[in-house]
VEXVEX-673093 format. One record per residue (C-alpha): residue in one letter; residue number from 1; x negated, y negated, z negated. Coordinates in pm, 1 decimal, always signed. Layout:
BEGIN
A_NUM_X_Y_Z
...
***
This chain:
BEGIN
X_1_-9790.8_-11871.0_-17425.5
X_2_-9688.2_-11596.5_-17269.9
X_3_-9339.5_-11808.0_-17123.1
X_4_-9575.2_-12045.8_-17025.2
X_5_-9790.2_-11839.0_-16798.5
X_6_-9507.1_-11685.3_-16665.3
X_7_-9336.0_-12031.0_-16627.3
X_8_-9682.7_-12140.9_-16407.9
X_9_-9681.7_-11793.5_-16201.1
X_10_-9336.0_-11879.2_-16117.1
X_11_-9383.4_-12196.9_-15986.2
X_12_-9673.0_-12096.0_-15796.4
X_13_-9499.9_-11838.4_-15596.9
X_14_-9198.7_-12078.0_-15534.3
X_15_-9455.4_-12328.0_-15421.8
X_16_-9659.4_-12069.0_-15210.8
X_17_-9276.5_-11935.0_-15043.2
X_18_-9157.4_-12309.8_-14968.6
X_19_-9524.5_-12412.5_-14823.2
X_20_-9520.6_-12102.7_-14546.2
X_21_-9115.9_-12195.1_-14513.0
X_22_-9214.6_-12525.0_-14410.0
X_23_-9536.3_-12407.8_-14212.5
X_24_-9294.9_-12142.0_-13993.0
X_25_-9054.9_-12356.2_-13963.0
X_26_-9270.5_-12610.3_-13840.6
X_27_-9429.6_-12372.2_-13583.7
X_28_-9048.2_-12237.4_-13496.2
X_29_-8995.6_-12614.1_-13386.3
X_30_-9369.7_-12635.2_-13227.0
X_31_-9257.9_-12358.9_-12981.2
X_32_-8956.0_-12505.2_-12898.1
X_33_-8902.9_-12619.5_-12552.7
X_34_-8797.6_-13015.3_-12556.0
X_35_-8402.3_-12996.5_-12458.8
X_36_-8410.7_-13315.4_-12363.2
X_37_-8651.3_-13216.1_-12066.7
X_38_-8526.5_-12848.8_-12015.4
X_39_-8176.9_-12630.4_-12020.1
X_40_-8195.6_-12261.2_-12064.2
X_41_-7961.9_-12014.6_-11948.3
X_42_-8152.1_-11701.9_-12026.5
X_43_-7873.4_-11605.2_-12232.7
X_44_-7625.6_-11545.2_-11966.1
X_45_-7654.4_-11253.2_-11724.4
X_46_-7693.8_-11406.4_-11365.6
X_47_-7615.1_-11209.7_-11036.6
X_48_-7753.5_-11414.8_-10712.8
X_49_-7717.7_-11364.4_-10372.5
X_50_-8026.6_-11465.6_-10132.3
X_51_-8104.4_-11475.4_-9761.3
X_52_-8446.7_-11523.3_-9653.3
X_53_-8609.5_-11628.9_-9325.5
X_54_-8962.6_-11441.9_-9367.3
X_55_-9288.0_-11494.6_-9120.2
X_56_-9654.2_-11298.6_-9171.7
X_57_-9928.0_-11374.9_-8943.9
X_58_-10227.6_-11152.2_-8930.7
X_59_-10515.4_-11325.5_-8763.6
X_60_-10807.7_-11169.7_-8676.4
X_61_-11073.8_-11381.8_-8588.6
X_62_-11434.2_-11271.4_-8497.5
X_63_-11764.3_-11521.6_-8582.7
X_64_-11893.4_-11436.5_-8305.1
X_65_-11710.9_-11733.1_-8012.7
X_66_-11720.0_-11541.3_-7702.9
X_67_-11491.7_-11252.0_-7858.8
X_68_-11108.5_-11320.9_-7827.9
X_69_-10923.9_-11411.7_-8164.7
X_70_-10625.8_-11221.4_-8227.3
X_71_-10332.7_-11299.6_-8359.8
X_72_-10037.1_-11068.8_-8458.2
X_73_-9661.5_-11194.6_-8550.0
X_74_-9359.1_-11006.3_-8696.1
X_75_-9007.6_-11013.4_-8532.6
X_76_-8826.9_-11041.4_-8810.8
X_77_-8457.8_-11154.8_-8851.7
X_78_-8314.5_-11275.1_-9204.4
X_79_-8371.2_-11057.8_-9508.0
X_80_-8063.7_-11007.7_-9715.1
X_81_-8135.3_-10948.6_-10100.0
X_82_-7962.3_-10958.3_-10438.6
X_83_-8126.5_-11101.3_-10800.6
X_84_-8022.2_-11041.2_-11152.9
X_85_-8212.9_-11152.7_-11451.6
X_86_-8094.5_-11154.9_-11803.0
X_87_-8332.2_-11334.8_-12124.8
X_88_-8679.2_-11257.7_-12054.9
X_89_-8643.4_-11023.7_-11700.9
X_90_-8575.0_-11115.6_-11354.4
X_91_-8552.8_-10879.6_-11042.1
X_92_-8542.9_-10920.4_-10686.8
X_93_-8478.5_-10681.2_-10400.4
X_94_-8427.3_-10761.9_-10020.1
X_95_-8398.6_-10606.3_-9695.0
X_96_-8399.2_-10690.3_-9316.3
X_97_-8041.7_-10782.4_-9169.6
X_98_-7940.3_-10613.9_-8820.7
X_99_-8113.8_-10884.3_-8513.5
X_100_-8032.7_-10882.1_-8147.4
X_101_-8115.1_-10620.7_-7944.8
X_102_-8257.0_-10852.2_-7696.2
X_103_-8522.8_-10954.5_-7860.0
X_104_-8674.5_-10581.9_-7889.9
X_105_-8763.9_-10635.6_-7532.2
X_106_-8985.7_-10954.4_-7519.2
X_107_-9133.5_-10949.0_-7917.3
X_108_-9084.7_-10555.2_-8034.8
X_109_-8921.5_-10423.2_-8381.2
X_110_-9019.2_-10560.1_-8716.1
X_111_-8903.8_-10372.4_-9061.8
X_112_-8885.0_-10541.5_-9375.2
X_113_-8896.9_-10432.2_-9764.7
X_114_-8948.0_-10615.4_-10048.0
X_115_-8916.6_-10547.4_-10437.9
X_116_-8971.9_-10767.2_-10738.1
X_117_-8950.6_-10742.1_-11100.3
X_118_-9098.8_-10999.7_-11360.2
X_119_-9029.5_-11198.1_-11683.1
X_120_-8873.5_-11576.0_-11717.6
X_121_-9093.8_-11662.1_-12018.3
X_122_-9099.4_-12044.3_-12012.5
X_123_-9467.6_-12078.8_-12123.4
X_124_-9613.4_-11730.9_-11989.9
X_125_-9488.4_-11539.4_-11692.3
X_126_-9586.5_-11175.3_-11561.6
X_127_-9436.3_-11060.8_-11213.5
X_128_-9468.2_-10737.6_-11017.8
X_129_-9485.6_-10753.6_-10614.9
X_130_-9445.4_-10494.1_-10397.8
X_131_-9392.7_-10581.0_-9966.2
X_132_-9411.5_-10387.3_-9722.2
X_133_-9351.7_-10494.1_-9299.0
X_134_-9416.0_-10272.9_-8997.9
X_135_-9389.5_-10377.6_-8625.9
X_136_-9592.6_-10636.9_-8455.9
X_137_-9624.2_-10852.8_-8123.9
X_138_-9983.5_-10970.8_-8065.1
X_139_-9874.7_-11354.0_-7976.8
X_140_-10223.1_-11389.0_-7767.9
X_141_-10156.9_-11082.9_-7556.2
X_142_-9883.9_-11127.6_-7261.0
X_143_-9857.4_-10777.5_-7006.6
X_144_-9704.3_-10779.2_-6717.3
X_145_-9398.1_-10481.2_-6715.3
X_146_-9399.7_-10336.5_-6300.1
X_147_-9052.2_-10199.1_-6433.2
X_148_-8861.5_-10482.2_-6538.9
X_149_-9050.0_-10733.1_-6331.8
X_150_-9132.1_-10922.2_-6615.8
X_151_-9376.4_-11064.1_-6840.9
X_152_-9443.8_-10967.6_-7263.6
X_153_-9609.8_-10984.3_-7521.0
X_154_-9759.1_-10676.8_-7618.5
X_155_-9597.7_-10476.0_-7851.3
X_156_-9820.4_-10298.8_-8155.2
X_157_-9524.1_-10110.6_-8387.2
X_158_-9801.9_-9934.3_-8518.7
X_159_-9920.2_-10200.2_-8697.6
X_160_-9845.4_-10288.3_-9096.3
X_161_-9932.5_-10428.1_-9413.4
X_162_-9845.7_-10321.4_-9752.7
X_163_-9917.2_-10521.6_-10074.9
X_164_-9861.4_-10423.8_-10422.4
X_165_-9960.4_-10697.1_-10649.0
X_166_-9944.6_-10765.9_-11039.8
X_167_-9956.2_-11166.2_-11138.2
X_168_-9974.1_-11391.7_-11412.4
X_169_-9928.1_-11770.3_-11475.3
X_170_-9951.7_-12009.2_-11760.5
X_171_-9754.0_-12346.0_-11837.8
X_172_-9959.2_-12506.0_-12041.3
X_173_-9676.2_-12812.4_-12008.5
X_174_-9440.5_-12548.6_-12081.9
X_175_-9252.4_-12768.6_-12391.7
X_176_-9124.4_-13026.8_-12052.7
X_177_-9174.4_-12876.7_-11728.1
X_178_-8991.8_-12551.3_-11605.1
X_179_-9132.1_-12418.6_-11310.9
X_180_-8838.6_-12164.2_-11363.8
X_181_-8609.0_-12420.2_-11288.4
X_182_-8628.7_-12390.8_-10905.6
X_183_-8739.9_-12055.8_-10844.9
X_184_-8572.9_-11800.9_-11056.4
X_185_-8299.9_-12059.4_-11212.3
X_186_-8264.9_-11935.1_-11532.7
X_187_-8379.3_-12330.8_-11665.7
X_188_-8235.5_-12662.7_-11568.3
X_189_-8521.5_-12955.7_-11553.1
X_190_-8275.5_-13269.3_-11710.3
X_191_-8619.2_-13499.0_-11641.1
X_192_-8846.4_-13582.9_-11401.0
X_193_-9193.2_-13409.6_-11530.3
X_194_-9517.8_-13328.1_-11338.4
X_195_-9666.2_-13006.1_-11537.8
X_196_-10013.3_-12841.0_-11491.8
X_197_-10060.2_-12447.7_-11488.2
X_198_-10300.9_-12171.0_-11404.9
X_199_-10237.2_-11849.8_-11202.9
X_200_-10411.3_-11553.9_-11183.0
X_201_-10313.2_-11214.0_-10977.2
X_202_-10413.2_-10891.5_-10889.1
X_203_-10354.4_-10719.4_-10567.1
X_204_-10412.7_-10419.1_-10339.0
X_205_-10353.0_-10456.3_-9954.3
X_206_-10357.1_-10238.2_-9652.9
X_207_-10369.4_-10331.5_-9299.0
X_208_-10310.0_-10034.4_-9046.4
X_209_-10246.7_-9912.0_-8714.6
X_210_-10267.7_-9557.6_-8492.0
X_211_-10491.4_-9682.1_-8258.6
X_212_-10815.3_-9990.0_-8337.7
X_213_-10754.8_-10304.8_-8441.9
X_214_-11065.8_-10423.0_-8447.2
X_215_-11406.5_-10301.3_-8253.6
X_216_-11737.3_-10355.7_-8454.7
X_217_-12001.0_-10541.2_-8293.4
X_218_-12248.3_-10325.1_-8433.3
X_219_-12063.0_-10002.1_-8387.1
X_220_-12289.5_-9761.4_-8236.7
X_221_-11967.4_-9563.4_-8078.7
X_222_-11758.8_-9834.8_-7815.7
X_223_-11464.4_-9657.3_-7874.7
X_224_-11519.9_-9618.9_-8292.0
X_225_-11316.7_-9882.5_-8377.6
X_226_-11123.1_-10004.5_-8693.1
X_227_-10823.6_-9832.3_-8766.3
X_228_-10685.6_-9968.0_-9106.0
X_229_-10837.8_-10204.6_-9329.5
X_230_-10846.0_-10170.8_-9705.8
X_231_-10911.1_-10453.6_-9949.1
X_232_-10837.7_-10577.1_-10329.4
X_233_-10808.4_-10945.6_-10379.1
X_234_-10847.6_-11107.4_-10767.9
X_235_-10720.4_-11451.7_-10800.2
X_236_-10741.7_-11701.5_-11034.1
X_237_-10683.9_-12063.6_-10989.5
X_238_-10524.4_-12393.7_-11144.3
X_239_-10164.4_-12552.6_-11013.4
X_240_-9946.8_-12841.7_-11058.0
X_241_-9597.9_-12867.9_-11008.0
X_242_-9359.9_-13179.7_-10956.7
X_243_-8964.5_-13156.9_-11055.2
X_244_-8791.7_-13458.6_-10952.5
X_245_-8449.9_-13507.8_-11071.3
X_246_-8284.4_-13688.7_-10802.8
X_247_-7956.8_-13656.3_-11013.0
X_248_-7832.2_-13493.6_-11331.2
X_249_-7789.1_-13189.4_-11149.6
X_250_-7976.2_-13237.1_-10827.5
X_251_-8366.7_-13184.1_-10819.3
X_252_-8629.5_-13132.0_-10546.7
X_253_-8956.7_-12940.3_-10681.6
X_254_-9330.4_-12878.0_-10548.5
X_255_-9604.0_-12668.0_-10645.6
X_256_-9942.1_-12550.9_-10523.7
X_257_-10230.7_-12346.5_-10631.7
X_258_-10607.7_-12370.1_-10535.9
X_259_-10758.7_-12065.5_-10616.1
X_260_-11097.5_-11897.4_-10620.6
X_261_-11010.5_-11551.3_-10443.6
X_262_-11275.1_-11273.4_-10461.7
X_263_-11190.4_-10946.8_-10236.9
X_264_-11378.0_-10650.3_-10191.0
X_265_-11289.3_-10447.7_-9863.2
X_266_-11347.9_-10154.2_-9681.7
X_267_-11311.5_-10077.0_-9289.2
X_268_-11169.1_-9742.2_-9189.6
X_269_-11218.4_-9649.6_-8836.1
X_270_-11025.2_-9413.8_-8599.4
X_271_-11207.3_-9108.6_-8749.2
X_272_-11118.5_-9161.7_-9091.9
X_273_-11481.1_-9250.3_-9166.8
X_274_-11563.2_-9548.0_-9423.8
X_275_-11723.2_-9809.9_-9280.2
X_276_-11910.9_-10154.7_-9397.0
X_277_-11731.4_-10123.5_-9770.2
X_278_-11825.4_-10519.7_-9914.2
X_279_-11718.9_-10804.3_-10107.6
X_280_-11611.8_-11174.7_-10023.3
X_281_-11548.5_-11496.7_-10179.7
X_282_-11277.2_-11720.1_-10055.5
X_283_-11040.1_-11977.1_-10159.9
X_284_-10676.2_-11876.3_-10209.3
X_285_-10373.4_-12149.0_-10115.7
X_286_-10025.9_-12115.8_-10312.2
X_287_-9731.4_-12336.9_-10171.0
X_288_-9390.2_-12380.3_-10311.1
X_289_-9115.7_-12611.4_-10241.9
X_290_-8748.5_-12650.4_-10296.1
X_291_-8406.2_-12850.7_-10353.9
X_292_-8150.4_-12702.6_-10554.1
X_293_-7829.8_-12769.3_-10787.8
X_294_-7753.0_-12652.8_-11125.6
X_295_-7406.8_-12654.7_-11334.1
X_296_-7397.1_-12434.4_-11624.3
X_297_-7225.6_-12137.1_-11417.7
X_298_-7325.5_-12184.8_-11090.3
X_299_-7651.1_-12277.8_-10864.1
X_300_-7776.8_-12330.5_-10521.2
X_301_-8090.5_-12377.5_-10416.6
X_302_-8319.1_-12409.9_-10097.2
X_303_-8659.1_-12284.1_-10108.3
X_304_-9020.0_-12234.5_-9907.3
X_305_-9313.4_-12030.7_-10021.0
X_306_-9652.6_-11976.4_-9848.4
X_307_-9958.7_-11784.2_-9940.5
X_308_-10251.8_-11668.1_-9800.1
X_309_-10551.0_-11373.7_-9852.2
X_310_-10849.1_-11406.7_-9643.0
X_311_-11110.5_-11126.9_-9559.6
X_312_-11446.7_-11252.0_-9501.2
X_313_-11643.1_-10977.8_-9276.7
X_314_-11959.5_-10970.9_-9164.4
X_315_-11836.6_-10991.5_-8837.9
X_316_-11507.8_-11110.5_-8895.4
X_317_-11265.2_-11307.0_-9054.6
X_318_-10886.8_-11097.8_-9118.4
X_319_-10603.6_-11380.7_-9213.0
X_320_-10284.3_-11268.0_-9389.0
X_321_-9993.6_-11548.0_-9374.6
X_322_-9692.1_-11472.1_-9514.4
X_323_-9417.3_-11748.4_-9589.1
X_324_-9059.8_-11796.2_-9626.1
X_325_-8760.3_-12013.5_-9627.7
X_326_-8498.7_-11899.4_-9891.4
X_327_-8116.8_-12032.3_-9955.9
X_328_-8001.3_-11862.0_-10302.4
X_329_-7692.3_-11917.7_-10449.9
X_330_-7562.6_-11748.0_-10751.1
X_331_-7330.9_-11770.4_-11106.6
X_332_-7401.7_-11698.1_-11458.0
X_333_-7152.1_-11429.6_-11656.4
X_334_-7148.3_-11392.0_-12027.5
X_335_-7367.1_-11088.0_-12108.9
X_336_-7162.0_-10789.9_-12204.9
X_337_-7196.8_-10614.8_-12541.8
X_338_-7357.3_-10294.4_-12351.0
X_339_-7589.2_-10531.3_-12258.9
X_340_-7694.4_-10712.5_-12494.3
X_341_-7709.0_-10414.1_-12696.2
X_342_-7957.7_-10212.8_-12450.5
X_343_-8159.7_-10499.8_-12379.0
X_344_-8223.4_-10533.5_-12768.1
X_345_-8279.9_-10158.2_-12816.3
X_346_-8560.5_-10176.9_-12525.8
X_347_-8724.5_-10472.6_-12389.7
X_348_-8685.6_-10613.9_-12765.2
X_349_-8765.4_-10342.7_-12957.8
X_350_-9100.4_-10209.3_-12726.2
X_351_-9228.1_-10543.4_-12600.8
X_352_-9059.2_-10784.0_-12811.0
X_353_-8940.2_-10991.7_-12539.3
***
């Protein structure tokens, strides 16, 4: 009897072990990405090389029609930068490359800085932001100089923006479509496959100068105006994304997000005072396109990128444009041991990425 028993507690257990064998490894192949749709090459480390033609427009543009709208431009030349990513993490830094002194005179000095620093998780995908330009032109402004008999734009190098922002976005057609594939290119889409996403960020902005920006309508000092201009923006929206393989290693990609984009702001003005702190709701517009190449070792790509956070006053409306065209071109190395090995004892180990 006793054989018995221990016969059927045997067989039990073996049963119980090969049903939740079968049930991982059925959920091991559920979370698969389909390689007939998408290549990784998270496993090598890849060192790019990128050079950027960035824009921002701030437009500031009052409700009321018989105030001027103004609208402020960067002089910026190319931005120079460098990516690595390795796995799971991918990080970007760039900087301004030396323009023509000529162009000080007629549209002013523009400085550049940008940082990045995110995961290339195929179905979930966390990035940190941080951008900062100074140096302005207001394009709706032109003085006349008495000393070099000529006409400008006026100059504000006072002005600039800062934005640090924190964002998130899920694939849920992350088993086909790689939206990795054209903008960090650490996947290869083999298929033409239309996915659907959502995004959601967090940001905090700044907008400042010496001297007013804007004047209040309802200021009760003339001269009292707005200084810098403070806001948070929360975003979350749904996307959908196109990558069209034109050949087996030629693709051209598109994505864009409509988003829901609520903001809550405060006015500073020249004497450091608070002013009309409030909230706004707004919709949010995400654009992304490119045309790249893939091999396993080596890529090329084309890209443009657009977004925009607008500030709904009560008396205004503040527009922040920033876009960019983007040529990267890079290779993929076999990951040293020192590597691999830090990687594991870190990013593995802590958050098991």
């Amino acid at each position: 009897m006793k054989s018995v028993l221990f016969f059927i507690i045997l067989l039990t257990c073996s049963t119980i072990h090969a049903q939740n064998k079968i049930e991982q490894q059925v959920t091991k192949n559920r979370q698969r990405v389909d390689t007939n749709y998408v290549r990784s090459y998270k496993k090598f480390f890849t060192v790019g090389l990128f050079i950027s033609a960035p824009s921002n427009t701030l437009t500031i543009t009052p409700k009321d029609s018989t105030i001027k709208t103004n609208t402020y431009r960067t002089n910026l030349a190319s931005i120079i930068g460098f990516t690595v990513g390795y796995k799971s993490i991918y990080a970007a830094v760039g900087f301004r490359a030396p323009i023509e002194a000529s162009s000080y005179s007629k549209y002013g000095k523009s400085k550049f800085k940008s940082f990045s620093i995110g995961t290339q998780n195929t179905r979930f995908f966390v990035r940190f932001d941080f951008r900062r330009i100074n140096g302005f032109y207001n394009s709706d402004s032109i003085v006349y100089v008495l000393s070099k008999n000529s006409r400008e734009y006026l100059k504000r190098s006072d002005v600039n923006t800062k934005q640090i922002m924190v964002s998130g976005l899920y694939n849920f057609s992350w088993k086909k479509y790689s939206y990795l594939s054209s903008f960090t290119f650490s996947e290869h889409q083999l298929r033409t496959r239309v996915g659907f996403m959502i995004k959601s960020s967090v940001s905090w902005n700044q907008l400042r100068s010496d001297s007013s920006l804007i004047n209040l309508k309802n200021s009760p000092v003339v001269n009292n105006g707005i200084q810098e201009l403070h806001y948070t923006s929360f975003i979350v929206g749904p996307g959908m994304g196109l990558n069209l393989v034109i050949a087996k290693r030629i693709y051209f990609s598109m994505m864009l997000f409509l988003s829901y984009d609520f903001v809550t702001y405060k006015f500073i003005d020249n004497n450091k005072n608070t002013l009309n702190q409030n909230n706004s709701f707004t919709a949010f517009f995400e654009e992304r396109v490119a045309l790249g190449y893939h091999t396993k070792r080596f890529y090329a790509g084309i890209k443009f990128m657009a977004d925009q956070i607008q500030v709904q006053t009560l008396d205004y409306k503040v527009g922040n444009l920033y876009s960019s065209f983007t040529f990267d071109v890079g290779y993929r190395f076999n990951a040293p041991g020192i590597l691999k090995k830090t990687y594991k004892n870190t990013f593995t180990r802590f958050l098991g990425l």
